[in-house]
N, C-alpha and C positions, 0 to 999 in steps of 0.2 A: 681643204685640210690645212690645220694651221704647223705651220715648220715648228722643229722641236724648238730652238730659238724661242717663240713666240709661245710655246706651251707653257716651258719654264719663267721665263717673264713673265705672264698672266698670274701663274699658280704662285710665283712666290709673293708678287705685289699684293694680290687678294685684293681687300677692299680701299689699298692705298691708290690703287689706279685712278687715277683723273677720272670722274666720270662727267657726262656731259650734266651739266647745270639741270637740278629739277625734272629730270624726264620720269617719267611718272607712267605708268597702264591708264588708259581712259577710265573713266569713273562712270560715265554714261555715252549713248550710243554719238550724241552731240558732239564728244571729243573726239574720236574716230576720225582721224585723216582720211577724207576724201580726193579725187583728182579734179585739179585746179588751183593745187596750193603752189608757193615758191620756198624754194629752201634758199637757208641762209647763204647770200651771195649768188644767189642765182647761176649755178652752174653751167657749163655747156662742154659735153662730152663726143665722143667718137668711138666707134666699132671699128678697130683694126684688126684687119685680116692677118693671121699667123700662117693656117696651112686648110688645103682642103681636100675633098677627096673620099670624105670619111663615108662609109654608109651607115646610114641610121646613125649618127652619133649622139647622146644621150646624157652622157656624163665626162668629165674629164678630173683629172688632181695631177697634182705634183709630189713627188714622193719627198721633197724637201730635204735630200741629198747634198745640193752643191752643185750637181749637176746641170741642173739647168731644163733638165728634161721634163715636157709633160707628158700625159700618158691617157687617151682620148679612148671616150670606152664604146665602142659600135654597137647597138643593139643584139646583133646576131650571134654574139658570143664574142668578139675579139675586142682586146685590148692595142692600140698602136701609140710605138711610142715618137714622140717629133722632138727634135733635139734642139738645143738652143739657139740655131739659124736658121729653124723654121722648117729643116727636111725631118719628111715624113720616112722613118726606115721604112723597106718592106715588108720585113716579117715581122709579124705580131707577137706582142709584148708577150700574152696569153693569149690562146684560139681554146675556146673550149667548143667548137665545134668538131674538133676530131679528138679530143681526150679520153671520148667514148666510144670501145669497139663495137659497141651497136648504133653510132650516131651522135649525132651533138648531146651536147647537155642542156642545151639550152632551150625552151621552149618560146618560139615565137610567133603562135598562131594568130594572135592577139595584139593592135599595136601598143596594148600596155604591158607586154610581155617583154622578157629577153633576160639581156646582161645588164643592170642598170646604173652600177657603181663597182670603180676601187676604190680602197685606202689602204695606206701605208702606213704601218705601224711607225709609235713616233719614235723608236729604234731601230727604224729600217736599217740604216746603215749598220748597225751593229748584227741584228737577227735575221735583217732579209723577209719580215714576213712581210705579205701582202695580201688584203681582204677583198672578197667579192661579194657582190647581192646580185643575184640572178632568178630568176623564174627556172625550176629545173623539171627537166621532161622526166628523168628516171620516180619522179615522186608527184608527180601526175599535178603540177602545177604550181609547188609548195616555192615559197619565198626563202632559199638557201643562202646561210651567210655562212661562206667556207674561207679558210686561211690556206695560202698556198706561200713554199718558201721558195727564193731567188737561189739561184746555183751562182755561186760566186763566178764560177770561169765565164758564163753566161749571161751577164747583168741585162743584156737589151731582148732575152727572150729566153723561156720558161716553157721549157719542152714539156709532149704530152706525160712524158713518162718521169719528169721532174713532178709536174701536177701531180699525178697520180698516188706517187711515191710519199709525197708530202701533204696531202690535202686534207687538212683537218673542218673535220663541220660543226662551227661554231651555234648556228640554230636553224632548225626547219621551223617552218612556220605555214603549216598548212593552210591552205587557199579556198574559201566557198565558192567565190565568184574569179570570172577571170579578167576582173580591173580591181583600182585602188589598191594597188599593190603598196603605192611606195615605190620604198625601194632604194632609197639615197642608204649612207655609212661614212660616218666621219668621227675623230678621234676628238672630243673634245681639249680644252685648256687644262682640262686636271687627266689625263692621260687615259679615260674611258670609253669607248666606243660606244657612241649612239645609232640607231637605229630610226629612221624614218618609214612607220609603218601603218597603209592604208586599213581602210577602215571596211576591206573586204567585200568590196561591192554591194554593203547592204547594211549603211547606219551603222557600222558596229564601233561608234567611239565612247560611248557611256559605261560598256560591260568589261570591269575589272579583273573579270575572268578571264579574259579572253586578251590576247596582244594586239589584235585590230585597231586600227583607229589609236592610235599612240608615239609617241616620243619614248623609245625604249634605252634605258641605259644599264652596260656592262662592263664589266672588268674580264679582258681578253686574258690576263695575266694570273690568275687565281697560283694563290701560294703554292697548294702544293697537290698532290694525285693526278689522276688523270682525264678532269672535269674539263668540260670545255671552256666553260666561264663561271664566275662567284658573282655575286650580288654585291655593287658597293655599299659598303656598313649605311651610307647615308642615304640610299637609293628611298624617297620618301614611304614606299609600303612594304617595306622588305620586313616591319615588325609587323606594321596591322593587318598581314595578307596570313601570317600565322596563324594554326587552329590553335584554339583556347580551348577550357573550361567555359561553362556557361556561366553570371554570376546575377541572380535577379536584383539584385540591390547593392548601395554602396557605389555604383557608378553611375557619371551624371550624363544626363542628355550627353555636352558635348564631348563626353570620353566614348559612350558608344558610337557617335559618328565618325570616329577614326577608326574604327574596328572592320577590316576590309575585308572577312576570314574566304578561302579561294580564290582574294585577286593575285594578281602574276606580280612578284617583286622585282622585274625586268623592266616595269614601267615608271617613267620618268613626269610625263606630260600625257594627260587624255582629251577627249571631246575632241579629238581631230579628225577631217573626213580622208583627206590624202593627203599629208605632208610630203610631196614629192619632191620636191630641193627646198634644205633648210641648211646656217650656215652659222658659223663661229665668229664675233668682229676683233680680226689678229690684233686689235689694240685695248680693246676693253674686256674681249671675252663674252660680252652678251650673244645670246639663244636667237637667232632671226628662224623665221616658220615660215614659207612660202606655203598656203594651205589650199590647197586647189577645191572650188566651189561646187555647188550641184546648178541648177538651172540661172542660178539670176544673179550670185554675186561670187567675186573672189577675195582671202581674207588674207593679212598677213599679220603674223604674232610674234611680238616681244617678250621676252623673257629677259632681265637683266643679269648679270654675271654672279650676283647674290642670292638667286633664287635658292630656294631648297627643293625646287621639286615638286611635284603631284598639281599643279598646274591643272585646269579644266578647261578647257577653249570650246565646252559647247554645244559641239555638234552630238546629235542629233536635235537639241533642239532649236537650236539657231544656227544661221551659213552669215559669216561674220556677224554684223550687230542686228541683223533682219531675221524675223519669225521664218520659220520651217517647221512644216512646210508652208510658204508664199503662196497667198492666196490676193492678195490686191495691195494697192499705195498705202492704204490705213490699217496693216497689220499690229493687232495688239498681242503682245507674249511676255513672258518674262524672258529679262535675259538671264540665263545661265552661264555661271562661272567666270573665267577672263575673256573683256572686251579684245579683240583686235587692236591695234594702235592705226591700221589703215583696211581698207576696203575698196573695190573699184566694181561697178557693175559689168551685167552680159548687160549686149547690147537692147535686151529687153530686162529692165529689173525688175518686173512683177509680172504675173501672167496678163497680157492683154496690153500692154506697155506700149506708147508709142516709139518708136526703136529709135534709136542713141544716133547722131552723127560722131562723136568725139566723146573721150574717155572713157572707151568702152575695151574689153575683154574678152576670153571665154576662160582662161586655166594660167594662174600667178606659177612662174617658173623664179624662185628665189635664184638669183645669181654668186650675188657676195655683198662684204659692206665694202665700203670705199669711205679710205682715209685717205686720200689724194687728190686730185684736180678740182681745187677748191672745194671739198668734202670732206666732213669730219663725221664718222659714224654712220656714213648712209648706207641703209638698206636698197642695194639695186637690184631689179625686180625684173624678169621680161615676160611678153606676154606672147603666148602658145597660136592664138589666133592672128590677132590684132597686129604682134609686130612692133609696139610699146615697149617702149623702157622707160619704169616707173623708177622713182627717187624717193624714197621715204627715211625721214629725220626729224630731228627736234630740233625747234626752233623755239633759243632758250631765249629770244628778245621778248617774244611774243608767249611764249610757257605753253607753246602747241605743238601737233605733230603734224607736221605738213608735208603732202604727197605731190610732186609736180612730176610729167612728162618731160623727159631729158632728150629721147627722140621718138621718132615713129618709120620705122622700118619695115620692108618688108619680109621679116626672118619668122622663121617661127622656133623661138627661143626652146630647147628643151633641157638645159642643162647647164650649171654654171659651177666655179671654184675661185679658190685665190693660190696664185703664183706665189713662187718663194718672195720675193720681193713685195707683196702685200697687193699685188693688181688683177682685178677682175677677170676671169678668164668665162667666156661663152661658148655654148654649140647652139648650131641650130641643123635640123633636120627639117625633110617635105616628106612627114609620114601623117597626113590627118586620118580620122576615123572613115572617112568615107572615100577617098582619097587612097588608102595605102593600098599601097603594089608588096608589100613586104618588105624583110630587111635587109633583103639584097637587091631588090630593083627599085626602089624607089630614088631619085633624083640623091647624086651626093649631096653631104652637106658640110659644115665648115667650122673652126677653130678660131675664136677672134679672143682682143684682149681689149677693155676699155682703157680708153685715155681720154687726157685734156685733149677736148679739142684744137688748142692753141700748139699743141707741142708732137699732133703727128708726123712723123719722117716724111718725108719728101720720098715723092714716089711711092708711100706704100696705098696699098686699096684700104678704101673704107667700106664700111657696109650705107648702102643705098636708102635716102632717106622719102618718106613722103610727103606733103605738104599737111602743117598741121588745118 
């Protein structure tokens, strides 16, 4: 989440911000940052450990307070908050496993289930509110984005009966399947809450009807009654999602293709298959998409700080710049909509593949951008299987975008954010699919912050690297 600081900055410079030289969307699948590029100046970073301990941990933010404090979100339902010397309080920020006198709230049969995100409104300090996205058992599996407010006497925990008393629900979003949730919530640079939301376990990123499979954006703040949210004025379909008159004449081809009548005007960005962590850069304001792949590739999308909106990234017919469904090395397809700016394969990239030693994946975990340790704008990436942490920028020597490997770890990345101060924060969890004991007994897992490698403290732990 980007600190108010940084909202205000963004929103009033506009299009005076520095942007990086020439960076541009691929124009063809040949521009597509692959791994084996170098970025400019050739980087070298570190995983430094902050706290650990966490189960299932999943996501983290910063409420951008002053404080100092982050706030690490468990699977299971709990929020925990660690304070700016690295202790972990005991009690939980939020536990919505007992909020409910018949039982958690939270549903975690599933390990793409749970709690999966906070954010904190960019007037926290004034309002107190704070946002969840959860998988919730009372609505039989629906993707709830509820607002709960902080009791002032209270700042480091939010009783069941403060939730209770205050819990307003922002969207349900009923669920077919029980993955591709999504699941991320963060406040953009112009003060709206976005919404990272799966594509429903079954291709559903093309149907405008439907929220699946999208980049959702809203105004938590609507003027006046007692709506949960308004549509921003410039939300790209909020006119052409309106029922009209019919009119056979008088309008041209392309006035009828803007005419979207039943899509949802809470959509921002489509064609996406799980946007599971996607991210703000606290300095430019550009859109990063960590889009998690189906069998053979994973995809990552740029949006610049100028977009308007309605964006198409594809999917269902393509998994980044490669046909779907993959049928062999010589797939022909059109591509549809926005290229990816990077891509990295599974370690099989077509069916029958001879299998990858190096730069391979299985599911892009978007972290944050990095404007520090010799980085200006980068997208850092970690990978869910592999344990990778990918680098993706423009490289305006050369007018490309080049993805390089910064380490190889063995973490299994699931969640990332940026610290008040503008620094990458990570978790990583041991929950795989075949693998998971659930979200209380699987293996703790842990809190890091990237840095320059040259400038780790003395004495603290890094995260463990493997030979590339």
């Amino acid at each position: 989440m980007l600190r108010v600081a940084v909202v205000l900055t963004v929103a009033a410079l506009g299009s005076t911000v520095d942007p990086v030289v020439a960076q541009v969307v691929p124009k063809s699948p040949e521009e597509v940052a692959r791994p084996g590029g170098t970025l400019p100046g050739d980087p070298a970073i570190a995983l430094v450990k902050i706290a650990d301990g966490f189960n299932d941990p999943v996501g983290v933010s910063s409420a951008f307070d002053g404080t100092g404090r982050l706030f690490v979100v468990e699977r299971v339902g709990r929020v925990k908050v660690v304070t700016q010397d690295g202790t972990v309080l005991p009690e939980p920020f939020i536990d919505l496993t007992k909020s409910n006198p018949l039982g958690t709230e939270v549903q975690t049969v599933f390990v793409e289930q749970g709690l999966w995100a906070i954010a904190f409104h960019p007037k926290f300090r004034e309002n107190g509110y704070v946002f969840l996205s959860f998988c919730s058992v009372p609505f039989n599996g629906a993707n709830l984005i509820v607002r709960v407010t902080v009791d002032p006497a209270s700042p480091n925990a939010i009783s069941s009966e403060q939730i209770n008393k205050t819990a307003k629900v922002i969207l349900n979003i009923p669920q077919p399947y029980y993955n591709h949730y999504g699941g991320k919530i963060l406040f953009g640079p112009d003060g709206y809450l976005y919404i990272g939301k799966g594509d429903g376990g079954w291709e559903g990123g093309q149907n405008l009807n439907r929220l699946w499979g999208k980049m959702l954006r809203v105004n938590v703040d609507p003027a006046a009654g007692t709506q949960a949210y308004s549509i921003p004025k410039d939300n790209p379909f909020l006119v052409a999602s309106k029922d009209q008159m019919m009119a056979l004449f008088g309008i041209t081809e392309e006035g009828f293709s803007h005419i979207k009548m039943g899509g949802r005007p809470e959509i921002w960005a489509y064609g996406l298959r799980n946007p599971w962590q996607f991210a703000f850069d606290p300095k430019r304001g550009d859109l990063w998409i960590g889009d998690v792949g189906q069998n053979h590739w994973e995809e990552i999308d740029w949006q610049p700080h100028s977009s308007k909106g309605g964006e198409n990234y594809g999917w269902k017919h393509n998994q980044a710049s490669h046909c779907h469904p993959s049928i062999g090395p010589n797939d022909k397809c059109p591509i549809v909509g926005v290229l990816p700016v990077a891509e990295y394969p599974h370690q099989e990239p077509y069916p029958g593949a001879p299998k990858l030693r190096d730069g391979w994946g299985c599911s892009v975990t978007g972290l944050g951008i990095a404007n520090y340790a010799g980085m200006d704008g980068v997208f850092v990436a970690g990978d869910w299987c592999s344990g990778r942490v990918w680098g993706v920028g423009w490289d305006k020597a050369n007018s490309k975008w080049q993805m390089q490997e910064l380490l190889h770890t063995a973490l299994q990345f699931t969640g990332g954010n940026h610290d008040e101060d503008g620094s990458i924060l990570a978790v990583n969890c041991y929950c795989f699919y075949l693998d998971d004991k659930g979200a209380m007994s699987n293996p703790p897992g842990a809190l890091w912050r990237i840095m320059a490698a040259d400038q780790v403290p003395a004495g603290a732990e890094v995260a463990k690297t493997r030979s590339r």
